[in-house]
C-alpha positions in Angstrom: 0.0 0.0 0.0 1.7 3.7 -1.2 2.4 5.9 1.7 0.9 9.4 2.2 3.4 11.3 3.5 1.4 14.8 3.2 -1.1 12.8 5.4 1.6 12.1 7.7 2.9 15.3 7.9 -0.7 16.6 8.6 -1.0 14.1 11.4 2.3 15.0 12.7 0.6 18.7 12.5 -2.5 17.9 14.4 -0.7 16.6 17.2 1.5 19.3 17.4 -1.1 22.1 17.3 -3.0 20.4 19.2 -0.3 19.8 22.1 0.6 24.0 21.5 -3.0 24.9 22.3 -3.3 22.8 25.2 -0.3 23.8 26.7 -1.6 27.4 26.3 -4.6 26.5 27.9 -3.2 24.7 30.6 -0.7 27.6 31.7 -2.7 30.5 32.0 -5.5 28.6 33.6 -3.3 26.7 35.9 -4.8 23.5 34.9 -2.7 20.2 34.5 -2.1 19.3 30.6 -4.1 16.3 29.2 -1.5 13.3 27.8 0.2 14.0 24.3 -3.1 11.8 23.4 -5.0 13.6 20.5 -8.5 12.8 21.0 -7.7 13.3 24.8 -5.8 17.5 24.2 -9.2 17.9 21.5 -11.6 17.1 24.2 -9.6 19.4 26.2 -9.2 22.1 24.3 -13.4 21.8 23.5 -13.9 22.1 26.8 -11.9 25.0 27.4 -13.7 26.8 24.2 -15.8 29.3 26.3 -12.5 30.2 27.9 -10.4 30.5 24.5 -13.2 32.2 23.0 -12.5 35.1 25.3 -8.0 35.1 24.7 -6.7 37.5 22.6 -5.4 34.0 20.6 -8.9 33.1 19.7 -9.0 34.4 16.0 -5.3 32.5 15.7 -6.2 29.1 17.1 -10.0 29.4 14.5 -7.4 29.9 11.7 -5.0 27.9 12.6 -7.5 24.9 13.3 -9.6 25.6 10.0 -6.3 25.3 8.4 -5.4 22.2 9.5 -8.6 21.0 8.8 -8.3 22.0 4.7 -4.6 20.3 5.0 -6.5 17.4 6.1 -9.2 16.9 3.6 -6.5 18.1 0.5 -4.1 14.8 2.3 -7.3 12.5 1.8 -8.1 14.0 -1.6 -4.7 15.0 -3.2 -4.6 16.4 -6.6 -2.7 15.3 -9.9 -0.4 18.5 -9.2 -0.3 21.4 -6.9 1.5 24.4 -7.1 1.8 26.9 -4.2 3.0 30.5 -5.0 5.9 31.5 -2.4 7.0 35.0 -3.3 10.5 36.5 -4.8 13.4 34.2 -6.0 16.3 34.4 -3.4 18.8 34.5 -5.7 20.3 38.0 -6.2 19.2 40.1 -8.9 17.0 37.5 -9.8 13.1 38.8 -10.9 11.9 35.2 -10.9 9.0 33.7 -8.5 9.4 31.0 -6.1 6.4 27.9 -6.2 6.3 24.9 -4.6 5.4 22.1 -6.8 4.0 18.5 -5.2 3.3 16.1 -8.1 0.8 12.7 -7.4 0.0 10.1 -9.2 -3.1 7.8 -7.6 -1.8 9.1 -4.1 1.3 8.1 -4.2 4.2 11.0 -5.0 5.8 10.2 -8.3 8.9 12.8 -8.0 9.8 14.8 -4.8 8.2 17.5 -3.8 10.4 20.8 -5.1 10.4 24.8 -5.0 11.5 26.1 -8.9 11.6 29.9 -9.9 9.8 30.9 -13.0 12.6 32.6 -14.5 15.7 30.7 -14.0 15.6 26.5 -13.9 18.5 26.0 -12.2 16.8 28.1 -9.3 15.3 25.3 -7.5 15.5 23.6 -4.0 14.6 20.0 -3.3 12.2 19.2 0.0 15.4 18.3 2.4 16.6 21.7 1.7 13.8 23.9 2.2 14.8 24.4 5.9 18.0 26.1 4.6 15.7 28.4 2.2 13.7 29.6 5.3 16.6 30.4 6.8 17.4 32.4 3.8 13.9 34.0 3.8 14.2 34.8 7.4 17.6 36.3 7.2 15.9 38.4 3.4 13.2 39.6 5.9 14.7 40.7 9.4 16.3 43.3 7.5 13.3 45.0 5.6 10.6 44.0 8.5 10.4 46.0 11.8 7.0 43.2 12.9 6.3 39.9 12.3 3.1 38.7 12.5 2.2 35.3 14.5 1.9 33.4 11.0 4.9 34.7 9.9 6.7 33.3 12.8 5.0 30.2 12.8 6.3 29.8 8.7 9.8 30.7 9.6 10.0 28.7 13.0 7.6 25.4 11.4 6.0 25.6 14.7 1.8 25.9 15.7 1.0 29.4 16.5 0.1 27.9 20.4 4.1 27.8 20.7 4.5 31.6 19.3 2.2 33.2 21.9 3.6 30.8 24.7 7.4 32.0 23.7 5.9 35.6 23.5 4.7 35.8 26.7 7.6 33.7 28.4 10.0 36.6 27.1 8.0 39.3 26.9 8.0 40.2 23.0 6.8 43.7 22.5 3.4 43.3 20.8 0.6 45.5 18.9 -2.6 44.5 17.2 -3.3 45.6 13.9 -7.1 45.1 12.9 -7.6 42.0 14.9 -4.1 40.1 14.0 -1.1 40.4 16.9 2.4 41.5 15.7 5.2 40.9 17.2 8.9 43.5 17.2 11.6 41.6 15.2 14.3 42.4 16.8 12.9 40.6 20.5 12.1 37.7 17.9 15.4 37.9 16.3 17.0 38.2 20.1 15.4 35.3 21.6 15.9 32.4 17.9 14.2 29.7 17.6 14.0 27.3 20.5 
């Protein structure tokens, strides 16, 4: 039988977002954690709802769950070919765009996943180097970016949003709120690294 690895990768997700929000939950309530169980943090988490409802996180922890939940169904589902747009070519003076591509064939992957720029072919990065091209983006954006925003964090860092607020608050980022969506100052991001 193929193996999904997107579905894994989702599962791997669920967990970890799951064990974020809980752990959120569980510290500023002074409650004690459920088990690294999933159905056991979800019922946790849904009984905590009226309580989460009310945390400045709430609108993070809808998205972030409703995206999970997409991820999920498009892992169950997957398409012949997917292509994700992911902004400017890191090469320099290059005008290209970066995409991810993830090719299936009848749910299995027939060539490794890949990120290519439109303009230049030899501009590409294969999956077990995309951590080194975040690093890249990261190191592009700290210099042009005063605020990050939670999601942006959580993309550079490949960590649930639950963790970004927890590491916030443990070292006391500066913070404003934009139209609903927290922000946090670079440079106290930059400072503390990730964990």
């Amino acid at each position: 039988m193929p193996f999904n690895a997107e579905a894994a990768e989702v599962r791997s997700s669920v967990r970890s977002v799951l064990a974020s929000w809980a752990s959120l939950i569980a510290q500023e309530r002074g409650l004690d954690a459920p088990q690294r169980d999933v159905v056991q943090m979800a019922r946790f988490i849904h009984e905590n709802v009226p309580w989460l409802s009310g945390h400045s996180a709430a609108g993070e922890a809808v998205e972030e769950f409703s995206t999970l939940t997409r991820r999920a169904r498009r892992a169950s589902e997957p398409r012949a070919v997917r292509v994700v747009p992911l902004g400017d070519c890191m090469h320099p003076s290059c005008t290209g765009k970066l995409r991810a591509v993830v090719k299936v064939v009848s749910g299995t992957r027939s060539k490794p996943s890949e990120i290519r720029c439109s303009a230049d072919d030899t501009h590409w990065w294969a999956s077990d180097e995309w951590a080194a091209l975040a690093a890249c983006v990261q190191s592009h954006t700290t210099s042009r970016r005063a605020w990050y925003s939670v999601s942006d964090i959580a993309a550079l860092w490949n960590m649930p949003n639950g963790s970004i607020y927890r590491l916030a608050s443990q070292y006391r980022w500066r913070r404003r709120k934009v139209s609903g969506k927290v922000f946090y100052h670079a440079s106290d991001v930059n400072d503390a690294q990730k964990p």
